[in-house]
C-alpha positions, -999 to +999 in steps of 0.1 A: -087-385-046-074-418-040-072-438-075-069-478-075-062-505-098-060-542-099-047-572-112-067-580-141-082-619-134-102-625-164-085-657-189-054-648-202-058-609-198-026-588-196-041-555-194-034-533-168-055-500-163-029-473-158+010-474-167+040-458-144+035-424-171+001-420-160+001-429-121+030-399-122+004-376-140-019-388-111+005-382-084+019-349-098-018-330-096-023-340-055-035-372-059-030-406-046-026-439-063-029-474-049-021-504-072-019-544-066+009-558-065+018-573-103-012-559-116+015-544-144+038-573-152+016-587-180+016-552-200+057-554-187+055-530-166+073-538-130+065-531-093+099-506-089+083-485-122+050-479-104+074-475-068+088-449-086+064-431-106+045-424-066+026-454-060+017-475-034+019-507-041-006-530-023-003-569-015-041-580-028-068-565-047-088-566-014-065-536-002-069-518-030-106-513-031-109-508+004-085-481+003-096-464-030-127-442-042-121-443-078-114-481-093-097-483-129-096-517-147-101-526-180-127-554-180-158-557-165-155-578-127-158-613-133-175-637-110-144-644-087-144-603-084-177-599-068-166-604-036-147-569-042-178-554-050-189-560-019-162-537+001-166-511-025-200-495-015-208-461-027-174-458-045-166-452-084-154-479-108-140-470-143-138-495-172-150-516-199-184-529-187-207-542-216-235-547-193-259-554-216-243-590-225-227-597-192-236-618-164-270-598-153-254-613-118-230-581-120-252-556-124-269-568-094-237-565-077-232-531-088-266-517-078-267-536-046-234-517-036-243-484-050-213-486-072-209-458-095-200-475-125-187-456-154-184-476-188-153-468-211-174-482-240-203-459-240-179-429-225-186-399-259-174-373-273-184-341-292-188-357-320-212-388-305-181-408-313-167-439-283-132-420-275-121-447-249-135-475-268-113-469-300-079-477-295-088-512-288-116-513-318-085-506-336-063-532-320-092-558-323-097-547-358-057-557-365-064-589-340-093-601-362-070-607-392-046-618-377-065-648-361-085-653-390-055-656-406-044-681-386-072-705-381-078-706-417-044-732-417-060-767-420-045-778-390-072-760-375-098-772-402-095-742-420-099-735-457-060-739-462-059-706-476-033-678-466-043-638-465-013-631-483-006-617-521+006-652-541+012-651-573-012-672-598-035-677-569-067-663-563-066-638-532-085-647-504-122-632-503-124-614-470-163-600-459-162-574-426-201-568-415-199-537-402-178-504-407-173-488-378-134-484-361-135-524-357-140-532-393-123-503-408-092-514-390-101-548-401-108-539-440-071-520-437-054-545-427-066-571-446-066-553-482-033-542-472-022-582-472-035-586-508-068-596-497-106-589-515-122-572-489-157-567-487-173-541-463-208-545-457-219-513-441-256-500-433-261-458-442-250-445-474-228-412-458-212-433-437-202-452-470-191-423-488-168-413-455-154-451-454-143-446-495-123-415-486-111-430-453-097-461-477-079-444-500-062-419-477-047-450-457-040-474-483-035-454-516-038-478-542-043-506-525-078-494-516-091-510-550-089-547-528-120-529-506-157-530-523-182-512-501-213-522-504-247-513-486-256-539-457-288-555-463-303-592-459-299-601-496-263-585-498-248-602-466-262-634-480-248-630-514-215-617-501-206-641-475-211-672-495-178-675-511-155-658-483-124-676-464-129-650-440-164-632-421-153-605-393-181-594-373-178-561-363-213-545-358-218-522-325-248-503-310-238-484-279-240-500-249-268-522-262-265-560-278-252-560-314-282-571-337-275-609-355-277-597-383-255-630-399-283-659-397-281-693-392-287-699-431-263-679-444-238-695-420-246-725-436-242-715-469-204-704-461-177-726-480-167-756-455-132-741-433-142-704-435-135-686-406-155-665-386-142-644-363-171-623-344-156-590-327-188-581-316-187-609-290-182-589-257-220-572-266-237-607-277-221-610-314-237-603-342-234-640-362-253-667-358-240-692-337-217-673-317-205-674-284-179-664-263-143-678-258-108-673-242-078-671-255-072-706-241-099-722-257-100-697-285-121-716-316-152-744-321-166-755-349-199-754-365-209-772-399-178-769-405-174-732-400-143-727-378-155-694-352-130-674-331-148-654-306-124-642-279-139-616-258-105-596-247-087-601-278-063-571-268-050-590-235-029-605-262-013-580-271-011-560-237+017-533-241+002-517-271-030-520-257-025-507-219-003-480-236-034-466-260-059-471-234-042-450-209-036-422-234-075-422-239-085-426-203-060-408-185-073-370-192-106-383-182-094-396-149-072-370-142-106-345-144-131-366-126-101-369-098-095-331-098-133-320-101-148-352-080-172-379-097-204-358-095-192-326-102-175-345-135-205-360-147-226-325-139-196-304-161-196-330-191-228-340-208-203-367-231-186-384-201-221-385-181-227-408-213-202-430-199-229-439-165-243-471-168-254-473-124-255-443-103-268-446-065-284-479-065-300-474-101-294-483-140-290-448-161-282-465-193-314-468-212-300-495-232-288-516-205-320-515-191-336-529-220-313-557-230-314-572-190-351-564-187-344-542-156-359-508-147-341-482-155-343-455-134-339-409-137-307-407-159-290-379-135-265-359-149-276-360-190 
């Protein structure tokens, strides 16, 4: 199989869909790799490593697709990538999609072209658990604090408030909507600064699993997290005197549910910050909407909202380097079995199919874009 990847185009993304380490991998089992020119140099990763890890190294993205079968990115085409979609008919592409919140434009594009399109994020395993979509749930979950932490400073109308342990100060009241990898990550990292975190999360085992999870990582410190059951009165009540409101509520492969309204926004303290991780599948706060790294933050009634929808392309060697390490066993078998053959052999990964053959076969999708969706083939 011949296995491409491109330059990632989207603001300020860094990314890059396969390192030197794994294109070797690729090269090693009889395969053939194709990347663009640069497409590494963001993550740090040169030309001459890819040269000599087996590559071919390919002037413009153009030559890659045309050359490829398999596509691996790590975003979803945006609108100055169609054009690729259209000398890609019939052929696979594997990455973060999000579908259901995207441009509906590019799922036209991907029907249209027959485009196999296999989705990182709704990719399972065993368990029902997103393996592909965790490592950067767990580097957003690190990112949220981190710009919430920064964005509270009043030079960005914040509440002038650090997430840092001071002495005879009141530590700063942190809320995370949502328990899943994002706001686990997010509740960690912010209880480990000496924050009050407050995790507001919906099923009572998964609250139980989330206490245990808490104090294995953080020991001690764990008594900064209060778990609490999510409801409409309780996210209210909570998020009324936070600095701090991380959004980080996900249904697979469908829109996150706003489950913050515009009334309890309101109600926040004037320079809170809310950063909304569950941007890149609609957000889950009222008010939301997407932005770049460039134009990161806006401001409503005084809330200060940070809703970047790659916020890993900031920090692109960590990412790049945990993404390939979940995707690359994956590619390595659909390139050594062939696309159909891997989504017939593995129920989990055939989770993964969001457009087979000119058709949507995520339900989910479907629904959010008001589309048909069509025989689901392989699950």
């Amino acid at each position: 199989m011949i296995i491409g990847c491109i330059k990632e185009v989207k603001t300020a993304e860094n990314r890059v869909g396969l390192i030197p380490s794994g294109v070797k991998m690729l090269v090693h089992a009889g395969h053939k790799v194709v990347i663009e020119k640069r497409a590494g140099i963001g993550a740090g990763f040169g030309d001459e490593e890819y040269r000599k890890a087996g590559a071919k190294l390919a002037a413009y993205a153009s030559d890659v697709v045309v050359q490829c079968d398999t596509l691996i990115k790590v975003k979803e085409p945006v609108p100055a990538e169609y054009r690729l979609l259209d000398k890609f008919m019939g052929k696979t592409l594997f990455t973060y999609l999000h579908l259901a919140a995207a441009d509906k434009e590019l799922t036209r594009r991907l029907l249209k072209n027959r485009i196999t399109a296999i989705a990182y994020e709704t990719v399972e395993d065993k368990k029902g658990s997103l393996p592909l979509l965790k490592p950067m749930s767990q580097v957003a979950g690190v990112l949220a604090v981190q710009y919430a932490a920064q964005y509270l400073q009043k030079k960005y109308r914040g509440r002038g408030v650090s997430l840092g342990k001071i002495e005879h100060t009141a530590p700063a009241q942190v809320v995370v909507v949502g328990g899943g990898v994002v706001g686990s990550t997010a509740a960690r990292t912010a209880a480990g600064l000496g924050c009050k975190v407050t995790v507001l999360q919906r099923r009572g085992p998964a609250i139980a699993f989330l206490k245990k999870y808490f104090l294995k990582e953080l020991g001690s410190l764990a008594r900064n997290i209060k778990l609490v059951e999510s409801t409409e009165k309780s996210i209210a009540s909570v998020i009324r005197t936070s600095d701090a409101l991380i959004g980080a509520v996900l249904v697979k492969g469908a829109k996150a549910p706003k489950l913050v309204t515009e009334k309890m926004v309101k109600s926040m303290q004037d320079g809170a910050v809310i950063v909304d991780v569950a941007i890149d599948q609609g957000g889950c706060i009222w008010g939301s909407r997407p932005t770049t790294h460039e134009d990161p933050i806006y401001s409503i009634d005084k809330k200060v909202y940070c809703c970047i929808t790659n916020m890993p392309g900031q920090v692109p060697r960590q990412s790049t380097q945990a993404l390939t390490y979940a995707t690359l066993p994956l590619l390595l078998r659909l390139a050594n079995k062939g696309v159909k053959q891997m989504l017939r052999s593995d129920r989990n990964f055939a989770k993964g199919l969001n457009t087979f053959e000119g058709s949507i076969s995520y339900e989910a999708v479907a629904s959010d874009l008001g589309m048909q969706r069509h025989y689901k083939p392989f699950v």
